[in-house]
N, C-alpha and C positions, 0 to 999 in steps of 0.2 A: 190130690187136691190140685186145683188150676193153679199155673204160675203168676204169678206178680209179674207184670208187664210192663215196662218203662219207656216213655220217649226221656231223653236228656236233649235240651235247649243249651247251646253252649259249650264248647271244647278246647276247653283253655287249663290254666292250670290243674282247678279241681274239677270240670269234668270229664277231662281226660285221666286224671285221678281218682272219679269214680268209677269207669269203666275198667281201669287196670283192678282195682282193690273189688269188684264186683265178680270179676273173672278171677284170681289169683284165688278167692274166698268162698268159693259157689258152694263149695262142698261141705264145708262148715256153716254157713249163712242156709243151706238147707235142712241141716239137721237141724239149725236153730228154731227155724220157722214152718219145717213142713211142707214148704213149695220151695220152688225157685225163684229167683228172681230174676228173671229174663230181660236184659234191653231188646227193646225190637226198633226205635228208631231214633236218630238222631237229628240237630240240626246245628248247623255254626256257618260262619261268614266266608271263610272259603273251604269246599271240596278238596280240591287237590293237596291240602296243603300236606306236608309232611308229619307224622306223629308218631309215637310210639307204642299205639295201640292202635289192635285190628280193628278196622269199620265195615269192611266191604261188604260184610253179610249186613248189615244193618239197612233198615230205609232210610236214605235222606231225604230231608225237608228244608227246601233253598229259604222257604218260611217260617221262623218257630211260630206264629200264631196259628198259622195254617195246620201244623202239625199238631198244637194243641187243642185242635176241635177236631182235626182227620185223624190220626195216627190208632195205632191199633195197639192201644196204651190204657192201663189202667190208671197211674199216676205220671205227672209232668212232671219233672225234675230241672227247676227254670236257674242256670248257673251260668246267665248272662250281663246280671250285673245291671244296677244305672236303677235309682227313681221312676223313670217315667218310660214310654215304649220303646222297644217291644214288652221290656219285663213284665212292667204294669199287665197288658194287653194279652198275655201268655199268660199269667195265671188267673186273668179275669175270663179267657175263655176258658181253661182247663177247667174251673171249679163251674161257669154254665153248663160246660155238656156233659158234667156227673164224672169228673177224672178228679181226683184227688193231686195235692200240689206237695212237692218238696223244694225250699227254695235256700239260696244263701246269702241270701239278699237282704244286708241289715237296711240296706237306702231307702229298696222300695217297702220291707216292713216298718219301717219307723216314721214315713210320709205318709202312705195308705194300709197301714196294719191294720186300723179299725174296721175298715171298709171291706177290707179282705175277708177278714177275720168272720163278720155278720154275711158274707157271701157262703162262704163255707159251710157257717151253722146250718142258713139256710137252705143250702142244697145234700147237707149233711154227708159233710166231704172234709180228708184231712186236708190240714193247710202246717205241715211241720215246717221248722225251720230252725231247728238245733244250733245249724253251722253259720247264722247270721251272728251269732254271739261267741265271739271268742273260741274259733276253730274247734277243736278236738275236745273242748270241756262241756261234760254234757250238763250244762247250768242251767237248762230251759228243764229238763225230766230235774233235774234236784229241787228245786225251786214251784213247779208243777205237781209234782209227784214225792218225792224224797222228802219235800220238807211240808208238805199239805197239812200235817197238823200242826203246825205253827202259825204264830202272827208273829209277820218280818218287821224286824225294829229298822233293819239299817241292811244295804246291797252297796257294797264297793267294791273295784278293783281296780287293777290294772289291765285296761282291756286295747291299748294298741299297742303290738310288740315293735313295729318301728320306731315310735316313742322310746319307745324303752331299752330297745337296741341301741340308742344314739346317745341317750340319756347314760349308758353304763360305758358304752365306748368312751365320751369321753372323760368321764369319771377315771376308769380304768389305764387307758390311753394319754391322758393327759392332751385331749384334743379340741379344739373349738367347735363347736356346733357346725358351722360352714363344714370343716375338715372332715368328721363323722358323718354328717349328711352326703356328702360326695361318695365316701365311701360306700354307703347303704345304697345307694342310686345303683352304682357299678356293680354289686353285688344283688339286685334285685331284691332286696328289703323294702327300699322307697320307689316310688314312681317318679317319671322325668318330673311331671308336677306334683309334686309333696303335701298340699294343701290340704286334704284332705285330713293324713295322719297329722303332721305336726302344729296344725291349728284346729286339732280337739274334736273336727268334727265326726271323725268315722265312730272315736269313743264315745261322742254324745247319741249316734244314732245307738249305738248296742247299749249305752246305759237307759235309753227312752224306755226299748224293750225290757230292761232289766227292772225296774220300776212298775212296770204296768205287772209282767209277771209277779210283783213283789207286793204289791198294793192292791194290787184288783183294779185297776185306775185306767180310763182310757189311754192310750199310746198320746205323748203331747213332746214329739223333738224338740218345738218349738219352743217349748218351756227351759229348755236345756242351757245352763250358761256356760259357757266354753270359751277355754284360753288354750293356747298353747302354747309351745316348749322354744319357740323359735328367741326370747328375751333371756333365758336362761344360759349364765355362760360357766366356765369352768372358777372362773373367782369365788361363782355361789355354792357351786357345787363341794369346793373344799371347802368354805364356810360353815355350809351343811354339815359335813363328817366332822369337822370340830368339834361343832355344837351336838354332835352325836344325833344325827339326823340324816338321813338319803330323800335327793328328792325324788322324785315319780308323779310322771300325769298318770292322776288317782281321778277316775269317774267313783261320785258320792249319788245315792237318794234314800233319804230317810222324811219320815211326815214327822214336822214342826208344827206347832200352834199357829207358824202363819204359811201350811202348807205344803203342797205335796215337794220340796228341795233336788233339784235335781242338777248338779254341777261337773263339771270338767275341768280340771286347772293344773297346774304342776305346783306340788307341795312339799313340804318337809314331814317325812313321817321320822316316828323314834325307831331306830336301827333294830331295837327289840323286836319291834312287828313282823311275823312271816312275809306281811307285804313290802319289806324292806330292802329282803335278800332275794326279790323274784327279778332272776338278772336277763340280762340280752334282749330276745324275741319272745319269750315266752311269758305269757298272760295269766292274770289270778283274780280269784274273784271270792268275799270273803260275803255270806250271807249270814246275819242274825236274828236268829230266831230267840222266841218266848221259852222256849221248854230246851232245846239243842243245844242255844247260846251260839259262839261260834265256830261257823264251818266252811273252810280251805279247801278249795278247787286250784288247782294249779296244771299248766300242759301249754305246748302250744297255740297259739292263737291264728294261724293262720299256714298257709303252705297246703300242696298236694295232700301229701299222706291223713293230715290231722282233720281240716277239712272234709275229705272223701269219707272219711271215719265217721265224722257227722251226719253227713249225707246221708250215707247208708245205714245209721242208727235209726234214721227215720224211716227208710222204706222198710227196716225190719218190724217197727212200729205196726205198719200201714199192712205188713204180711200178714202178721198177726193181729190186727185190728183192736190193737191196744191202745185205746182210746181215751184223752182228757182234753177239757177243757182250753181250748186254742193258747186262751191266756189267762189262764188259773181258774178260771170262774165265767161263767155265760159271760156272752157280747153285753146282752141287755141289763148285765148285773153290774159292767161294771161301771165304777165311778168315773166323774169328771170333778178334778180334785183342783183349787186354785193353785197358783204359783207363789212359791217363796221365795220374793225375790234377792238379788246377793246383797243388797242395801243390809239385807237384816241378818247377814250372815255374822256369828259370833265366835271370835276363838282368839290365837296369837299368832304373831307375824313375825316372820323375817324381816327386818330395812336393810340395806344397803345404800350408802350415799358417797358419793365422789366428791370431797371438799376439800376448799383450797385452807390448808394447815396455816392458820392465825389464830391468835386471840378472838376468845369469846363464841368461835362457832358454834360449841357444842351448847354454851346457853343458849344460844337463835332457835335451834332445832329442839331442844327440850320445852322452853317457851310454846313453840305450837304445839307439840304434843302434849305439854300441859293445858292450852287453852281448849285443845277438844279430848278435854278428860282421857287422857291414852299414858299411861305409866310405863317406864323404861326399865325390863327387868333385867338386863346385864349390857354389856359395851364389849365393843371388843375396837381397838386401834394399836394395828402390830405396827408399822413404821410412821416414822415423820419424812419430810421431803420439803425442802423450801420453794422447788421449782415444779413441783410436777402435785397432781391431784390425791389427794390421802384417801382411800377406803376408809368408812365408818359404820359398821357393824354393829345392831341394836336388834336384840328380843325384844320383843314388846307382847307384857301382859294380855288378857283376854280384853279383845276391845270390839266395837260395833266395827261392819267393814264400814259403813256411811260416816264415823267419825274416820277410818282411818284414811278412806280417800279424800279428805277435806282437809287431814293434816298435810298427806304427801303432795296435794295442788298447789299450797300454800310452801311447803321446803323447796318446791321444786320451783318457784320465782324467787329463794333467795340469793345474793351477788355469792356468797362464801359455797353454794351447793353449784356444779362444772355440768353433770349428766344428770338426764331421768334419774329421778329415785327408782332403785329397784323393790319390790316386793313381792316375797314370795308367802303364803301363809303357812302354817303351821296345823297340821290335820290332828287332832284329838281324836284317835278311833278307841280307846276306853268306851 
C-alpha cells in the first residue's frame, strides 16, 4: 500500500514532537495502519535553527502556504498556531488542492471552523483536529464516534491546564496569584503574555468546539462568556476548602429553554466531583449522555508528548480512512442555536465582602439581598478587628445571576463595604 505522506507547517514544540513520536513509532503506527507514514516536507521560520530532530532529508519550504499547494504531500499538518495567516491561508489551500488537513489549532477552529469545516466536505477531504481540544484526550473521537448514540445533556471541564496549574499551586503552596504566575512563566507553563490562558479565552475557544461537537450546533466563540482566574486570591480559595468546595476555571455548555449556554469562569465545585481532584496541568473533560450518563476523560492538556499523540491519532485516522463527520453531523445539518445569555444564569454564589466591623453592617447588606429576592444560606465571620477591614463570607441560596449583579452594585457603594465585592459561583454539576 502507498505511504501516507505529510508536509508539517511549524516546528515548535508539537511539531517537532510529531516528527520525534512519528520516527521513534514507525514500526508500530505501521502495523497499525498498513502503510507508513512518511514526512516528506517541512516548513518553520528559521532553517538553521538548532533542534532535536533530524530534518535534512526532508524538503523545506521558506513558505508554508506555498508548500501547501506544492509539496509532495497527502495531508498538511498546519502546527503554527494564530486565527488568521498563514494558518487560516495553509489549510485553505491544503483542502483546495485535494490534501487533507491535521491541525492543532483551537483559534483558527473556533473563528473559522464552520467555513473550514463546509471547505472540506466539499472537496471531500479530512479536516481532523483532535489536539485543538485538550492535548492528549481524545474528546473529539468520544464525542464523534464513542458517544454517537447518545444525546449530550451537558460537556464540561477543565480545559486550560495553566489555569489549573496556578490555581493548585497556590492552593497547595500557599501562594498569591502574582507569585504562581511568575512561577509558571519561568517554568514555561504560561507565556510572557498570559492573556490568553488566565482570562478564559484559550478555554472558551476549546469549549466553542466542544459544544458544536455536542449539540450538532454551528461553532459560535462568540457566544462564549468568559472570565478569568486573575480576581481569584488565596483568602477565596481556603474559603472554598471550608465550605468543602475547590475552585476551577470549569468551561460549561448545556442547551436551556433560553439556549444554546456556553460559559467559562472559575467556580466552586463540591470536592466530591472527579472534577475537583484534577490537579496541576492536567485537563478533564466530563460528557453527559442520555443512555451512558456520565463519562471522565482525564490526561494532559498540552506539551510535546500529549499533543504529538493527538496529532498522530489523526494521521492514523487519515491512513486508514476512517472517516466521520467533521463535527458530529453534516456542515449543512448543523444548527444555529441562539445564545443564553449569563443574565439568566441560575444557581448559588460565593460572596465575599471586606467591611469595616460596626454595628448594623450585616443588616445593610441582607437588606439588599432581601430587596432583590436572594436568601443567605450560611455566614461565616472568623475574626473582629477595630482598625483594619473584616472578611464577610455568605452562601447564597439558588438565585438569578441579573438579581445577583444588582445586589453586589448596590453593596459595593455602601460606606461600611472597603473593596469590590468578590463573587465566585457555585457550579451544580448533579
Amino acid at each position: 500500500m502507498e505511504p501516507l505522506r505529510i508536509a508539517i507547517a511549524g516546528l515548535g514544540t508539537v511539531g517537532s514532537g510529531t516528527l520525534k513520536l512519528l520516527e521513534k513509532n514507525n514500526k508500530l503506527l505501521e502495523k497499525r495502519t498498513g502503510r507508513r507514514i512518511l514526512v516528506t516536507a517541512i516548513s518553520a521560520k528559521n532553517r538553521t535553527k538548532k533542534r532535536d530532530c533530524s530534518i535534512d532529508h526532508l524538503e523545506w519550504f521558506d513558505d508554508p502556504v506555498g508548500m501547501a499547494r506544492e509539496a509532495n504531500a497527502d495531508v498538511i499538518v498546519e502546527l503554527i498556531g494564530g486565527e488568521r495567516d498563514p494558518a487560516k491561508s495553509i489549510c485553505e489551500t491544503a483542502l483546495g488542492s485535494g490534501r487533507h488537513v491535521v491541525t492543532a489549532n483551537k483559534a483558527l477552529m473556533a473563528t473559522h471552523g464552520n467555513e473550514l469545516s463546509s471547505l472540506a466536505e466539499k472537496n471531500t477531504k479530512f479536516l481532523n483536529y483532535e489536539a485543538a481540544i485538550a492535548g492528549g484526550i481524545p474528546i473529539v473521537k468520544a464525542l464523534r464516534e464513542g458517544l454517537s448514540g447518545n444525546e449530550i445533556k451537558r460537556v464540561y471541564g477543565v480545559l486550560n491546564g495553566t489555569c489549573n496549574y496556578i490555581l493548585t499551586e497556590m492552593r497547595q503552596q500557599r501562594k498569591t496569584f502574582d507569585e504562581v504566575l511568575q512561577e509558571a512563566q519561568n517554568l514555561g507553563y504560561a507565556e510572557a503574555e498570559p492573556s490568553m490562558d488566565v482570562d478564559g479565552i484559550d478555554a472558551g475557544q476549546k469549549l466553542s468546539l466542544l459544544a458544536s461537537l455536542a449539540f450538532g450546533c454551528r461553532i459560535n466563540f462568540s457566544g462564549v462568556y468568559t472570565e478569568g482566574i486573575r480576581r481569584i486570591s488565596l483568602i477565596d480559595i481556603d474559603y472554598a476548602e471550608e465550605l468543602g468546595y475547590r475552585i476551577k476555571l470549569l468551561g460549561s455548555a448545556r442547551l436551556t429553554e433560553n439556549g444554546l449556554e456556553q460559559r467559562v469562569y472559575p467556580c466552586m465545585v463540591d470536592q466530591s466531583f472527579p472534577i475537583a481532584n484534577v490537579e496541576g496541568a492536567y485537563n478533564a473533560v466530563v460528557a453527559i449522555g442520555d443512555s451512558v450518563g456520565d463519562t471522565v476523560f482525564q490526561g494532559l492538556g498540552a506539551g510535546s508528548g500529549p499533543t504529538a499523540s493527538a496529532v498522530v491519532a489523526d494521521l492514523v485516522d487519515i491512513a486508514l480512512e476512517r472517516r466521520a463527520p467533521i463535527m458530529g453531523v453534516s456542515t449543512n445539518d448543523l444548527r444555529s442555536l441562539p445564545e443564553a445569555p449569563i443574565s439568566t444564569h441560575r444557581g448559588a454564589y460565593y460572596v465575599r465582602l471586606m467591611v469595616s466591623d460596626r454595628p448594623g453592617v450585616i443588616a445593610d447588606i441582607s437588606a439588599v439581598f432581601r430587596d432583590e429576592n436572594i436568601s443567605i444560606e450560611s455566614l461565616i465571620q472568623h475574626r473582629r478587628s477595630v482598625t483594619e477591614a473584616v472578611p464577610v463570607v455568605m452562601k447564597m441560596h439558588e438565585c438569578l445571576e441579573e438579581s445577583m449583579q444588582k445586589a453586589l452594585s448596590r453593596i459595593h457603594h455602601l460606606d461600611s463595604v472597603i473593596e469590590t465585592p468578590t463573587m465566585v459561583r457555585i457550579e451544580d454539576l448533579n
